[in-house]
Every structure is written in structure tokens, then in C-alpha cells.
C-alpha positions, 0 to 999 in steps of 0.5 A: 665234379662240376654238376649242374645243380651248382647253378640250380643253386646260385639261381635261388640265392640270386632270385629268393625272396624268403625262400629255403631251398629244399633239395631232393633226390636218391641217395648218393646222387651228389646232394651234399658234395654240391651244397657243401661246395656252394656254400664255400665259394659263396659265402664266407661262413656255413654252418652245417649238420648232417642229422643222421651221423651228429646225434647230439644235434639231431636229439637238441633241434627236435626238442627245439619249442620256436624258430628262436629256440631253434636258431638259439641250439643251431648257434649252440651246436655250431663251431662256426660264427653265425654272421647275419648276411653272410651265413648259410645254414645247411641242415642235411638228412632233414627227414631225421628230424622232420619236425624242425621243418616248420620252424624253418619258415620263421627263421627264412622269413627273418631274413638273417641267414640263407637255409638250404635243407637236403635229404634222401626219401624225402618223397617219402618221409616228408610229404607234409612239407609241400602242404606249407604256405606257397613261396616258403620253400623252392625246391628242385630235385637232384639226380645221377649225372647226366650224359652231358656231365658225364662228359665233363667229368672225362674230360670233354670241353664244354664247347663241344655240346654248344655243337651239339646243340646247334647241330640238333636246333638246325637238324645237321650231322654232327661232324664226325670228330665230335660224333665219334667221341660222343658216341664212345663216351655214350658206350662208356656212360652205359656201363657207368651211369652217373653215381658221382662215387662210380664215375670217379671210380671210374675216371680214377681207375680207368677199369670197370671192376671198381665201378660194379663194386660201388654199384653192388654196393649203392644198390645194397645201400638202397634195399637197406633204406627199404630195411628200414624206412619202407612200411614194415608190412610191405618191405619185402615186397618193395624189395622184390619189385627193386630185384625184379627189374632188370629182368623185367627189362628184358622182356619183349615189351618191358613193361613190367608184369605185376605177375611176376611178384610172388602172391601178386595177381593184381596192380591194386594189391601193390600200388602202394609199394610202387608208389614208394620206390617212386616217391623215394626216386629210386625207380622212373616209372613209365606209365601206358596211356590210351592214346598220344592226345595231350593232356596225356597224364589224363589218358594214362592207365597207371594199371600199366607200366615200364619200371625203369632203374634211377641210373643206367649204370646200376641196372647194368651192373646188376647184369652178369659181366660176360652178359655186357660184352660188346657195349663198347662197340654198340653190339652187347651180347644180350639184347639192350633195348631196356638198357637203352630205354633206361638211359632214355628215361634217365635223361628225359627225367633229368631234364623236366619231364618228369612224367613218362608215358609210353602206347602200346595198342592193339593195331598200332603196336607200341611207341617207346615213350611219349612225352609232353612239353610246357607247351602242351606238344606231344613227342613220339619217341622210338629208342632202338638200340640196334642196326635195323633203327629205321623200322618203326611200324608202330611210329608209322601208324600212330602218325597216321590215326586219324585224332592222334596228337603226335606233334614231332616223332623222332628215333634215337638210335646209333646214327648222326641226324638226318630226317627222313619224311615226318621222322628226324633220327637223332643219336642217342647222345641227344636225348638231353636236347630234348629239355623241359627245363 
């Protein structure tokens, strides 16, 4: 399953200096498959440990004293030689064994053997690692398969999104062979997602039934790290605010309402369980500001947001079967707004901009998302699901305030491009040209 992350990857081993690599991101979105394939194809040993099944492992390195000590149990435990310049030493589920981290910074010093470390709810469980010296580690952030991987992984050639990408830097019609096909995988990537075990599920298969049973079980798997990892006082309360979202995302407005927890009548009650299903890259929040004029995470009310699923594919599944009739043909049974806001959010995400905003404002109304560039541009974004995409009164008026800072406004929905006055409507299978990367 070719990923992008491989090249992430191949980035640091090209460019590093004295640098670990960390790599973050949910569980099963892919982290170890990737590592594990890097590792054979660009060196000739790795040596590799997975703290959460090797108990004897995990039991010596936390009794190492000294990177020496460290390095001296890491060649005792490993079956494999460890050739100075020629190894790769992974050190996966890293949070099981957070004391080791430190001692990782003298042995990449040395220069002697590459170092990548992997883990899950490491937002969570390893905050005191971002506070070590600045150039130690570089890290980036895994996430579900995109849409454009998704495609790949069904069989698409490559060269069509190099299409798509000059359809959308010119602002023409995607021609219709390649819109078309785009357009069914889009229907088939809702119901999907990007887990990497349900899109092989999925590609195996060719059925749906085998896809939900994985889902069930990723998203049983998440509520057992909430079990387990989650302060033990506000486990059922994470747990809760995990359940409640797809039925938060069915509201008129989708933002999540802190009413709807059981004995919850204010955000500061909670705010910490929100944090830890965002730290632990479970959920993507969207957060309110007061007004699109950048910077926005000034103007963000974080009292107010959108709570939306890490993956499309399982919010969907958390769905009744009969309730997603009709997604094929981009005409569900059940109202898709917050399915399509999800897979929107999924892939800005994805593609740098971790973090999201929205507007919603008496007298204007509400705008889907507002995201900002590197460059400090703020884009109005209007995701519709439905035939009516070419209403968006709230675009309109928040394009007309006078001090709003809307720099390019576009509507996603189920169309080919085309602009119209000051709004370019794109099809939803270009949510990943906009890139932050």
C-alpha cells in the first residue's frame, strides 16, 4: 500500500544531521507497516523492537543507566548485527518506555546508526519529549490514507491526479473520463475511509460487510486506549464525548453541544477530556472564531467547536447500514453534511493545516471552515453535500463585511470547476489541493 509518509521518511534520512525521527499519529493508521518497509529497502540491517509485545525488551532498556547502557542492551536484545552506517534502529510503541527517549539524543549524536521511534497517544503520553533541545528530533504526524492514496491503493494510475492538479492551478473542468472515476472512488472512500486494514479489507473484498467489522473493531480498539491510557477520573467522560459524535454531526449545525454530556453544562468542566482525544489524534477539532481576519487561532473561541472522527470511514460505520443507503450515488438516505464536513476536515489535516476553524455569527450565518496558509491568507470554505451547492448566503455576506479578511472562498460539493463572480467551486475530490505542506 504505497503511502506518502515513505517519502516523509526518505526526506530525513537524505537531509538529517543529528536528528531521530519520531512519527506520531492514531493507532493503526500505518505507522509501523511504513517504517518496517523504509527500513528494508534503504538499509541493509534494522533492528527492531515493538515495546508493547517484546516484554523482555521493554523491562532491559528501562533499566538502561546511559545512551552507552542503552545502546549495549539494544545489541544484546537484537538478533540482528548492528553495522556502524548501515543500520536503522526502530524503537516502536516508544510511550511504553518513555524514559529511554532522552538517551536517545546521545546515541543520534554519535552519528553511528539512524534511530526512528513510533508510537501511538503520544500527544498524550510523551509531551516532555517536544521540551528537549531544538534539532534533536524531527517529527511529523501520520494519518489514515488520504483521498488521493486511496485511489492508488484501488488501482488508479498516478498520472491522473497530475490532471487534476493542473485542472485546479488553471481553474478548468476536469475532463469527464477522469471526473467521473474520481467522483465514484469519492463515494467508495466515504464509506471506507483510510484505515489501511479497512481499505484492504476493502480492496481484497470488494463488499462492504468486512470493512464495518474492521471499523467496529478500530473504534472498540480506541475506547480500550481511553480504558487504559486516559486519566482514570475522566475515562467515561472521554468515552462519552468519543460515542457522541456521530450524533453530534447530525445536527443542523454540527457543532458539538457540551450539553449533551451526561452532568456537563459547561466547556471548562471538560476541556481537558476534549484535549486528550485531540492530543491523542483520535478526533479534529474545529474551533469557532469571532471573525475570518488572520491570525485566526487569535480570534478562535475554543469554548465553541465542530468535534469531528480522525477517519470518515469510521464515523460512517458508526452509522446504521440502511441509514447510508444511496452514498454511491451521492444521494444517501440520511443527511451528509457532517460525513462530508469530516472527509473535509480529514483532508485539510492531512495536508498541513492542522488547525481548523469555522464562523458562525448572528447576521452572517455560518461558514464551514476557514482555514490559514503559511503565508497568512484566509480561505472561506463551504462544503454541501447536496444539489442546491450554489446557495451559500453566509459566503456571500461574510465576502461583503466590510473588515473580513477572506482572501479566496470556494465550494466543494458535487460539481466539476468552474468559477462564478468571486467563488471557484471545485469537486470534493480536490479538498487535498489545498496543501500547507
Amino acid at each position: 500500500m504505497k503511502r506518502k509518509a515513505y517519502y516523509r521518511i526518505k526526506f530525513w534520512k537524505d537531509h538529517k544531521t543529528k536528528q531521530a525521527l519520531l512519527v506520531t499519529g492514531a493507532r493503526q493508521v500505518g505507522k509501523t507497516f511504513i517504517i518496517e518497509e523504509f527500513g528494508r529497502n534503504e538499509y541493509e540491517h534494522i533492528v527492531e523492537f515493538n515495546l508493547v509485545l517484546d516484554d523482555n525488551a521493554r523491562r532491559s532498556f528501562s533499566q538502561a543507566t546511559s545512551p552507552d547502557d542503552l545502546l549495549f542492551r539494544i545489541s544484546v536484545a537484537s538478533s540482528v548485527p548492528l553495522v556502524p552506517g548501515h543500520t536503522l534502529v526502530f524503537l516502536d510503541e516508544i510511550q511504553q518506555c518513555p524514559q529511554i527517549v532522552t538517551f536517545i539524543k546521545g546515541l543520534a549524536d554519535k552519528g553511528d546508526y539512524d534511530y526512528i521511534l513510533s508510537g501511538s497517544l503520544l500527544g498524550v503520553e510523551l509531551e516532555d519529549v517536544r521540551s528537549l533541545p531544538v534539532g534533536y528530533l524531527d517529527e511529523f504526524a501520520m494519518y489514515p490514507l488520504d483521498f488521493e492514496e486511496f485511489c492508488w491503493a484501488n488501482g488508479l494510475v498516478e498520472s491522473a491526479f497530475d490532471i487534476v492538479r493542473d485542472s485546479f492551478a488553471n481553474l478548468n473542468a476536469t475532463p469527464d473520463f477522469i471526473h467521473d472515476r474520481l467522483t465514484e472512488l469519492f463515494h467508495r472512500y466515504l464509506l471506507v475511509g483510510g484505515m489501511p486494514a479497512a481499505v484492504a479489507a476493502f480492496t481484497a473484498n470488494g463488499v462492504i460487510d468486512p470493512v464495518r467489522a474492521v471499523q467496529s473493531n478500530i473504534r472498540a480498539y480506541y475506547e480500550h486506549d481511553i480504558k487504559q491510557y486516559a486519566p482514570k477520573a475522566d475515562r467515561l467522560t472521554i468515552q462519552e464525548i468519543y460515542r457522541l459524535i456521530p450524533g453530534e454531526l447530525q445536527s443542523q449545525n454540527r457543532r458539538f453541544q457540551v450539553s449533551s454530556i451526561t452532568d456537563i453544562k459547561r466547556f471548562s468542566q471538560i476541556e481537558n477530556e476534549f484535549l486528550w482525544l485531540t492530543n491523542a489524534n483520535v478526533a479534529l477539532p474545529a474551533f469557532n472564531v469571532a471573525a475570518p481576519v488572520a491570525p485566526l487561532r487569535i480570534n478562535s473561541e475554543r469554548r465553541v467547536m465542530k468535534l469531528f472522527y480522525s477517519d470518515v470511514g469510521l464515523l460512517v460505520s458508526a452509522y446504521g447500514k440502511k441509514s447510508v443507503l444511496g452514498i454511491l450515488a451521492g444521494n444517501a438516505a440520511m443527511n451528509m453534511g457532517g460525513v462530508y464536513e469530516n472527509v473535509a476536515a480529514q483532508e485539510f489535516v492531512a495536508h498541513g493545516f492542522t488547525h481548523l476553524y469555522y464562523l458562525t455569527k448572528k447576521g452572517i450565518g455560518e461558514l464551514d471552515f476557514l482555514i490559514e496558509t503559511n503565508d497568512g491568507d484566509v480561505l472561506a470554505l463551504e462544503i454541501k453535500s447536496g444539489a442546491y451547492f450554489r446557495s451559500h448566503a453566509a459566503l456571500d455576506r461574510a465576502m461583503t463585511t466590510p473588515g473580513y479578511g477572506i482572501d479566496k472562498a470556494y465550494v466543494f460539493a458535487e460539481t466539476n470547476v468552474f468559477t462564478e463572480g468571486n467563488v471557484t467551486y471545485l469537486p470534493m475530490y480536490m479538498l487535498s489541493m489545498l496543501a500547507n505542506d
